[in-house]
N, C-alpha and C positions, 0 to 999 in steps of 0.2 A: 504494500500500500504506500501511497508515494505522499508524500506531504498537501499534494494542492486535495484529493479525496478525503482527507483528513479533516484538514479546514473545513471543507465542502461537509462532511457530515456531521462534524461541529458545530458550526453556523445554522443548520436546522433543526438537529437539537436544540439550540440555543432559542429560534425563531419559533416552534411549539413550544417549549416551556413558557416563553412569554406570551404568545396566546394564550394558552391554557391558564396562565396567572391572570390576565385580564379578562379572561371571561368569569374566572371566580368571581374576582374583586368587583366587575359590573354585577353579578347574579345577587352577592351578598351585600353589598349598599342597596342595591333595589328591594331586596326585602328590608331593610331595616329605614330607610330613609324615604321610600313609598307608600308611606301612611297616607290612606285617606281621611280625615276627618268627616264627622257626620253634618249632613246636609243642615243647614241653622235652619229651616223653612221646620223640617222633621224635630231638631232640637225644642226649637221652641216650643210644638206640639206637644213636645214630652213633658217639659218642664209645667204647661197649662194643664194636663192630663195629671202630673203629681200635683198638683194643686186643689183637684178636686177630693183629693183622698187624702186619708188620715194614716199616717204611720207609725203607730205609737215603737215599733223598733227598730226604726230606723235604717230600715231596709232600703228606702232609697237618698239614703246620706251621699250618697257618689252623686245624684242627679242633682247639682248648681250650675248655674248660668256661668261662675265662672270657668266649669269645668268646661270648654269648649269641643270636647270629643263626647257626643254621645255613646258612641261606638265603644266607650271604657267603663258604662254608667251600670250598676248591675243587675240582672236581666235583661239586659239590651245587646244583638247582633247583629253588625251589620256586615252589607254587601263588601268586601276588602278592595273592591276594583274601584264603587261607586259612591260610597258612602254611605248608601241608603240604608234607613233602617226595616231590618226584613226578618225582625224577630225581637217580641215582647214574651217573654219568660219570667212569669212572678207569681205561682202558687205559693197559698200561704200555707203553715203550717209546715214548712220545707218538704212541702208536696205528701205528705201524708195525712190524708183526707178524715182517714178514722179516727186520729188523736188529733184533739182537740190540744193546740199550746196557747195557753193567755200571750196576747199581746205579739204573735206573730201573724198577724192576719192584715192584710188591707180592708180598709172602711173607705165610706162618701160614695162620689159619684165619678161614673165616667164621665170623662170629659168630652166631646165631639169631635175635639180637637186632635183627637185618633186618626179621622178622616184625612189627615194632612200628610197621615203616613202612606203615599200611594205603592208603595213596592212590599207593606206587609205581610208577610206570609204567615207566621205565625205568634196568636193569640194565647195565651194559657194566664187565665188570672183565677184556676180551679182554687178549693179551698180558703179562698178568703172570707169574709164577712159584709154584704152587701145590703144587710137589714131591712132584706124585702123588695129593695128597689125593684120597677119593671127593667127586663133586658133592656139595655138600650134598642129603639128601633134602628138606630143608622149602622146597628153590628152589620145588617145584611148587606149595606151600601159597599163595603171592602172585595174592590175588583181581584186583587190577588191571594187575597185570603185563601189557604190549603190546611190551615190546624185553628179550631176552636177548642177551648176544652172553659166552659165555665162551671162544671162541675160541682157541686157542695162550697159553692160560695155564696147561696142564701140570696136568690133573685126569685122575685115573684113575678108571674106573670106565665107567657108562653115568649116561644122565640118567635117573631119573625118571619110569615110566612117565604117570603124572596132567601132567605140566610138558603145557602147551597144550589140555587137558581141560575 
């Protein structure tokens, strides 16, 4: 083997390690510095939606205005691409419906202001404490809707003929 083939197979060596190094370093800043934050239209909705409700534990202490990520608030997931939020997750009772816990349950009202979440997919506010209220009618309005679960949260009424329409 002669010295210039030497070089020659050096040098591409050298010219795929450095690809291969730059394609890591673009893969992993783009997950770590490609945070979407949550839509403020959506945020806001959330923030008017906890406001209808009572939390005596504090369950949604993450959701403040200051906090500008809805996306980090808890029970809340969103789209990673879009920001949209595409998932309310907040049984109470830490989802166990048959025991009853003082003081982990959401109270008040829904707010309408649900409606603003147009990429929703999933709903779950099972086991809370809703003190009879009727369903809200505008549940059935949610175009994306694919999971309800209101479950032993203590709503009187019926659902909604339109809800799954």
């Amino acid at each position: 083997m002669n010295a210039r083939s030497s070089y020659s197979c050096f040098s591409c060596f050298h010219l795929f390690f450095l690809v291969v190094l730059a394609l890591f370093r673009l893969c992993s800043s783009d997950q770590n510095s490609h945070h979407v934050l949550c839509n403020d239209v959506e945020r806001q909705a959330l923030l008017r939606f906890k406001h209808g409700l009572t939390d005596e534990s504090q369950r949604l202490a993450s959701w403040v205005a200051e906090n500008k990520d809805c996306c980090t608030w808890a029970g809340i997931a969103c789209d990673n691409s879009t920001g949209h939020v595409h998932r309310i997750h907040l049984p109470g009772s830490d989802g166990h419906c048959d025991i009853l816990y003082d003081g982990v349950t959401l109270k008040g009202e829904i707010s309408q202001s649900l409606l603003d979440l147009k990429h929703l997919k999933h709903l779950d506010l099972s086991c809370n404490d809703f003190g009879g209220i009727q369903v809200p009618k505008f549940i059935g309005s949610f175009q994306n809707l694919r999971y309800l679960n209101l479950s032993y949260s203590n709503f009187g009424g019926s659902i909604c003929r339109s809800l799954g329409g």
